[in-house]
C-alpha positions in Angstrom: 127.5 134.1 66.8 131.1 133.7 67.6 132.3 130.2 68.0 133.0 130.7 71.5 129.6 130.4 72.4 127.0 127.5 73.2 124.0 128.3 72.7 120.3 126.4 74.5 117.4 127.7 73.2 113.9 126.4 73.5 110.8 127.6 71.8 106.6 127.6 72.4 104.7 124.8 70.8 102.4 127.0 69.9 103.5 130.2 67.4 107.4 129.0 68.0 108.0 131.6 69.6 111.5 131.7 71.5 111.1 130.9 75.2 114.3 130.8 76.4 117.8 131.0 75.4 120.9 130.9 77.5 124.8 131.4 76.7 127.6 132.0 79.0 131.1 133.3 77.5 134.1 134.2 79.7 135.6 137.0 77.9 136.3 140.2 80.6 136.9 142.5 77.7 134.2 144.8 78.7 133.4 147.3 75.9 129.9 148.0 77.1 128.1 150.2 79.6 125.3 149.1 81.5 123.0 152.0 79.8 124.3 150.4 76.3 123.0 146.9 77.2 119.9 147.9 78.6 119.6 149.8 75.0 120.3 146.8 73.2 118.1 144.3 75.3 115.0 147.4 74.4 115.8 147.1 70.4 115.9 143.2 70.7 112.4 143.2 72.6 111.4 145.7 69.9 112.7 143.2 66.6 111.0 140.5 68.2 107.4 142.6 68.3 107.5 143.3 71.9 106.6 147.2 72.0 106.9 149.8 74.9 109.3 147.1 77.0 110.8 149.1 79.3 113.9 148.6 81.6 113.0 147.6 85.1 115.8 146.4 86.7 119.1 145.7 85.8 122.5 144.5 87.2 126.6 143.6 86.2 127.5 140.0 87.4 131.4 139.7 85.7 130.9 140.2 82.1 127.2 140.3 81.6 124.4 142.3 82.3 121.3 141.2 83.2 118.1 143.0 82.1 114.7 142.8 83.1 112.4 144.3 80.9 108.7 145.3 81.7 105.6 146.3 79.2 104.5 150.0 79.5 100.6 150.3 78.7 99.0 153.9 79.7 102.2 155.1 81.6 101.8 151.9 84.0 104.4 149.0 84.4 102.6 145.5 83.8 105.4 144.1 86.5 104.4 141.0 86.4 105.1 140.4 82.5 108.9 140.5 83.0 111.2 139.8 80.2 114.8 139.0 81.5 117.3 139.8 78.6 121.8 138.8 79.6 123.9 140.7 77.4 127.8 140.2 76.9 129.5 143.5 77.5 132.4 142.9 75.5 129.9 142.8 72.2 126.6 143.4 73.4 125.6 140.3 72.0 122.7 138.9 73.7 123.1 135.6 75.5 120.6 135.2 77.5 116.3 135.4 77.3 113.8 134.3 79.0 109.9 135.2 78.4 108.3 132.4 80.9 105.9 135.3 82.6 105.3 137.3 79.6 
């Protein structure tokens, strides 16, 4: 990452498998669509082995998106499994994760 970042991550005991990880960074140079971060929140679900996620709900709050990402088994949404992925538009890096539900 950038060194305008600060990253908090925290990982499960068991597997060490990431958790959580939050960032904030106040760049407004926006170079990302909403439909581009909800692309790149999918392929980082995806690299992590989390197949058929599927965006849910999603929303701009300055400049970062906010993804929440549902499971898709037999054409049905598993709601409750929610993965919420933050994205920075100005590089589509992602700052945010969380997996608490999942």
């Amino acid at each position: 990452l950038q060194n305008d970042y600060t990253l908090f991550a925290q990982l499960t005991k068991k597997g060490g498998k990431l958790l959580t990880l939050t960032s904030y960074s106040d760049s407004n140079n926006t170079t990302k669509t909403l439909k581009e971060a909800q692309n790149i929140a999918e392929k980082f679900t995806n690299d992590m082995g989390l197949k058929n996620m599927e965006c849910v709900w999603s929303s701009v709050i300055g400049n970062n998106a906010y993804i929440n990402l549902a499971p898709i088994q037999n054409e049905t949404i598993i709601y409750p499994d929610l993965i919420k992925v933050k994205v920075d538009l100005s590089n589509g890096i992602i700052i945010g994760y969380e997996a608490k539900t999942y």
